[in-house]
N, C-alpha and C positions, 0 to 999 in steps of 0.2 A: 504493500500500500504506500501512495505516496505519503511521508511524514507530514503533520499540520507546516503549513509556513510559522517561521518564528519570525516573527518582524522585527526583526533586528534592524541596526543602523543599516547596515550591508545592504539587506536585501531590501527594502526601501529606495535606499538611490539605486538599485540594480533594476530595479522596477521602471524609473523614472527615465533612468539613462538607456531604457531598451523603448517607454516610450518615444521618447523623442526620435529614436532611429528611427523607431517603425513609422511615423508621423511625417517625414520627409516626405511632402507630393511627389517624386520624381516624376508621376505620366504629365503631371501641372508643368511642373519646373522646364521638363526633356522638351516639349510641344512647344511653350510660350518661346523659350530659347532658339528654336529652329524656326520659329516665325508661321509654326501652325497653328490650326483654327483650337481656340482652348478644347482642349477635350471634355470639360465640364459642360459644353454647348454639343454635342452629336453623339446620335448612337444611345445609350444606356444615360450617358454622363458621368460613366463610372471611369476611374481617374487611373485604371491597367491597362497591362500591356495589351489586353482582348482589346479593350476601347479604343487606344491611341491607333491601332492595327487598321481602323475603320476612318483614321483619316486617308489611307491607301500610303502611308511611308512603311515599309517594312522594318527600316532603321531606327525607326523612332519607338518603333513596338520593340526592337528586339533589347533598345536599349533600355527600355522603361523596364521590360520585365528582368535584366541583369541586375538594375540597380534597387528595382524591390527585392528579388534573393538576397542579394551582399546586404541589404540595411537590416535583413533578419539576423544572417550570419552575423556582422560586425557584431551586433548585440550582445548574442551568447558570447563571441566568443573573448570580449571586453569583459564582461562577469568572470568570465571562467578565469581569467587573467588576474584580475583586481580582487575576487574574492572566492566563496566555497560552492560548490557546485551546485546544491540548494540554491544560489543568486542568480545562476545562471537560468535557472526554470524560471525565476521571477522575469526576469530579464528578457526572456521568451514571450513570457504573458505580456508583460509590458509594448516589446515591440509589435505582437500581433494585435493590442489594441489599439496600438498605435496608429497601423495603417488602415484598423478599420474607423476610427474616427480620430482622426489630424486637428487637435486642436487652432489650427491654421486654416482650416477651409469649414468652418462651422461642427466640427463634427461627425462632415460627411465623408468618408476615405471610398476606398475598394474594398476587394471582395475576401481580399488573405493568401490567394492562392500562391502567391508566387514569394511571399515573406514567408507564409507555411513550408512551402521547399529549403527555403534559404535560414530556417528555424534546422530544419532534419542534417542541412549541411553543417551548421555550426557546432551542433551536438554528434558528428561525426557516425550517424546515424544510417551508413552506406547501404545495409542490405533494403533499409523502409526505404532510402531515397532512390534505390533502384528499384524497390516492386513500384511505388509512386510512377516514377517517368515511365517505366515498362506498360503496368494501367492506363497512365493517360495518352500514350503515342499509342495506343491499341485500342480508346474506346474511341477517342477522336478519330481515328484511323478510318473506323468503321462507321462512324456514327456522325460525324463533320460537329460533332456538339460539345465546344470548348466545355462548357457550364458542366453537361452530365460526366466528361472525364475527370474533372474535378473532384465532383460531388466523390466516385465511383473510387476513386484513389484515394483522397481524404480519409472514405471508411474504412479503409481497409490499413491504412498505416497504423493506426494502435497495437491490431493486432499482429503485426510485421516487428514491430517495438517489442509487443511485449514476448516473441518467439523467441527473440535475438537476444536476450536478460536484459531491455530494458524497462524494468519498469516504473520509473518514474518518469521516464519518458511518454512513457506508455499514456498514461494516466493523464499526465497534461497534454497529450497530443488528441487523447479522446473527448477534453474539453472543447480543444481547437477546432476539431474537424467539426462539432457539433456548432460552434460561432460561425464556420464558413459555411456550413446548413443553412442558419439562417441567413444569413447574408444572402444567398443562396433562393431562399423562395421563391422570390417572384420567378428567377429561373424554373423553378421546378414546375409553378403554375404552367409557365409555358410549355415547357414539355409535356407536360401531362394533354396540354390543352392541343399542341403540336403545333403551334408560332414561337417558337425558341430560335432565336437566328442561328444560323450554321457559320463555323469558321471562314473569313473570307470575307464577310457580308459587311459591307460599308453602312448596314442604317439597325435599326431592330435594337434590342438591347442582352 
């Protein structure tokens, strides 16, 4: 079981300094800087690498989704540095709430997916972060549906965690997937409803 957090000095600023990483708009920051249309205006409005992809820059998506992983990573692996590895979970949590609400743009961030990846890299998490990309280059593959690759991988990395003896990992990755769930809904509506836009698609959400 994971232990209770002891809210220590530590793990406090471990929290604070992993939100802030995760809180970095990079799809805001990457777009305005290359002089394209804000990505908070097209598409979903959602501020990833799926979104920016819909302004048609390939470059601009593949950057946005590098610099969401690395802001996950830096996170952990700043805790894991600075303090005990309990801070580094915090530090987790912090940064994945980070990008889901960026104190900087109201509160309104992305969807996790790709700070969730760049959480499993920081925690050196190889076997989960490969059934992860193996899943989601196999449902997208087959299914052109960024959203349910996601959803589809997510669920199944706890249990990839908790095979491989992690499990504190485990545990806080089973919080995680279930915040990218929700994030997630209105996706799911669509799927369910079958207006879910397919990878590719410059408008939809």
């Amino acid at each position: 079981m994971l232990p209770p957090i002891d809210w220590t000095i530590d793990n406090a600023e471990a929290l604070g300094i992993g939100y802030l990483c995760g809180s970095i708009p990079f799809g805001v920051i990457i777009t305005k800087l290359a002089g394209a249309p804000d990505v908070r205006s097209i598409g979903s409005g959602n501020i990833g690498a799926t979104n920016v992809l819909r302004t048609g820059r390939k470059g601009l998506a593949a950057a946005t989704l590098i610099c969401d992983i690395l802001k996950g990573t830096a996170a952990v692996l700043i805790a894991l540095c600075l303090w005990q590895p309990q801070a580094a979970l915090c530090a987790a949590t912090g940064a994945f709430l980070g990008h889901l609400f960026p104190v900087w743009l109201g509160f309104r961030g992305g969807k996790g997916v790709a700070t969730f990846i760049g959480l499993l890299l920081g925690f050196g998490a190889w076997p989960a972060l490969l059934a992860f990309a193996v899943l989601w280059l196999a449902v997208a593959a087959l299914s052109r549906y960024s959203s349910l690759a996601a959803l589809i991988a997510s669920a199944a990395t706890p249990a990839v965690l908790w095979w491989s003896g992690k499990a504190p990992e485990a545990e806080l990755f089973l919080l995680l997937a279930a915040l990218l769930w929700v994030m997630h809904r209105g996706n799911i509506a669509r799927l369910v409803a079958g207006t879910e836009s397919r990878i590719g698609s410059k408008s939809g959400t």
